[in-house]
N, C-alpha and C positions, 0 to 999 in steps of 0.2 A: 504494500500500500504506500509507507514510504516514499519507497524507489519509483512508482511511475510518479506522483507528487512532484520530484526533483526531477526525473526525466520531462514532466509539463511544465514545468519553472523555467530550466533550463532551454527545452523549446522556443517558449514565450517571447524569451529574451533575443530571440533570431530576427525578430521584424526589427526593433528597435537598435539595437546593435548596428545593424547592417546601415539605417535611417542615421544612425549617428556618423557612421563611417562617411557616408553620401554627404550628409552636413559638412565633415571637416575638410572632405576634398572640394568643396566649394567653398569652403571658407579659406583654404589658400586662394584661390581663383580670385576672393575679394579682395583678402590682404594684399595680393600684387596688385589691383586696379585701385585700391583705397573703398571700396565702396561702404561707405561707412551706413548707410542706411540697409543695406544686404546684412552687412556685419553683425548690429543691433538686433535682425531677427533671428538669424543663425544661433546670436548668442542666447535668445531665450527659447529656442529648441531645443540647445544642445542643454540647457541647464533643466527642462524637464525631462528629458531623456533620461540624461544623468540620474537623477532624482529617482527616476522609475525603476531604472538596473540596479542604482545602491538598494532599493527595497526587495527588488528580487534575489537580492545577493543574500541580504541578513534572512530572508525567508527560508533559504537553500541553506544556511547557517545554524540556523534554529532547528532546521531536521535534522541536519546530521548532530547536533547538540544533542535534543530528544532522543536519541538512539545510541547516547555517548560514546561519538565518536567524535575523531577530529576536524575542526572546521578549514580542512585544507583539501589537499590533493589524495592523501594517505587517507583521509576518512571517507573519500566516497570512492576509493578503489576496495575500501573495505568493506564500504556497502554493496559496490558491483559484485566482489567476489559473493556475496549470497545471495542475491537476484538472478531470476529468468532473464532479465534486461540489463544484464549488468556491461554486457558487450557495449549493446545500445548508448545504454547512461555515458558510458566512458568517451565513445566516440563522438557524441554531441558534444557534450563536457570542453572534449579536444578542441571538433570546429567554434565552439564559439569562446574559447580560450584567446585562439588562433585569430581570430575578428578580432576580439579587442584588443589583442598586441595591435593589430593594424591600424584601428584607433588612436591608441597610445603611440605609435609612430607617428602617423601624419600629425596628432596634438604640438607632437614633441617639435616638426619642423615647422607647425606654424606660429609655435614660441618662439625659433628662433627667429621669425621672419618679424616678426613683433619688434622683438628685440632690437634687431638690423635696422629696420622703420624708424623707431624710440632713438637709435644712436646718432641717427642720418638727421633726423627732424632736430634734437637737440645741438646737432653742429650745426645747422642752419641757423636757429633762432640765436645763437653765441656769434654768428658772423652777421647777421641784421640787427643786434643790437650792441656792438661793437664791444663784445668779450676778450677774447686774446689779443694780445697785438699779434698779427702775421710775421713770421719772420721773412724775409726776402731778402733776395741779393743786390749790392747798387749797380751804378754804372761800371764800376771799376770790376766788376765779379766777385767783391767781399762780402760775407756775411753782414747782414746788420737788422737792427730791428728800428720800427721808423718808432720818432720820438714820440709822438701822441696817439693815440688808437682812436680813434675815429668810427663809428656807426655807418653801415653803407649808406643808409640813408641821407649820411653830410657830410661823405666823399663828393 
């Protein structure tokens, strides 16, 4: 009873998962064009998404709790091994393990594109509001930095 319980949990999770995947590969697409209003709705997808899997996760948790075992990898190979479905369980288990690494990957490269955006944007706004001085070379080809830093905007 159990076991097919966690093998329908586990199922469940295959539309939304895969909805989340689709989400974040479109959500690189945005970050490279800026679309900040795509972004906005992306982001309250992926945060009910989210919401819905961490709930199906502690449910799948709380079973294997109930039946004291452990809330890991080791505690539902230990429910497979005494299930009819225990093949089944395992191998869904796997593909939708497998999906959310793919998740977790594209997240992970659209934090850094984030990131890249956040560092890019940050040296612009230090050079329109006249932050560093530049350093530059003069007419002679020596180092030098000019004496007053100036804002491009009163170059």
């Amino acid at each position: 009873m159990h076991d097919t319980h966690l093998l329908q949990l586990i199922t469940d999770d295959f539309a939304p998962t895969q909805h989340l995947l689709e989400l974040l590969q479109t959500e690189s697409l945005a970050l490279h064009g800026r679309d900040m209003p795509l972004l906005e709705d992306i982001l309250a997808q992926k945060q009910a998404l989210i919401v819905l899997l961490e709930q199906h996760g502690r449910k799948r948790s709380e079973i294997l709790s109930s039946l004291n075992l452990p809330t890991s990898r080791q505690g539902l190979e230990q429910l497979a091994s005494q299930s009819s479905i225990g093949e089944q369980l395992l191998a869904q288990s796997d593909a939708l393990t497998d999906l959310l690494a793919q998740c977790q990957a594209i997240n992970a490269n659209n934090g850094k594109s984030i990131l890249t955006q956040q560092m890019a944007t940050a040296t612009q706004l230090k050079i329109l509001n006249g932050g560093e001085t530049p350093a530059l070379y003069d007419a002679s080809g020596t180092f030098s930095k000019l004496a007053k830093p100036r804002a491009l905007s009163q170059a």
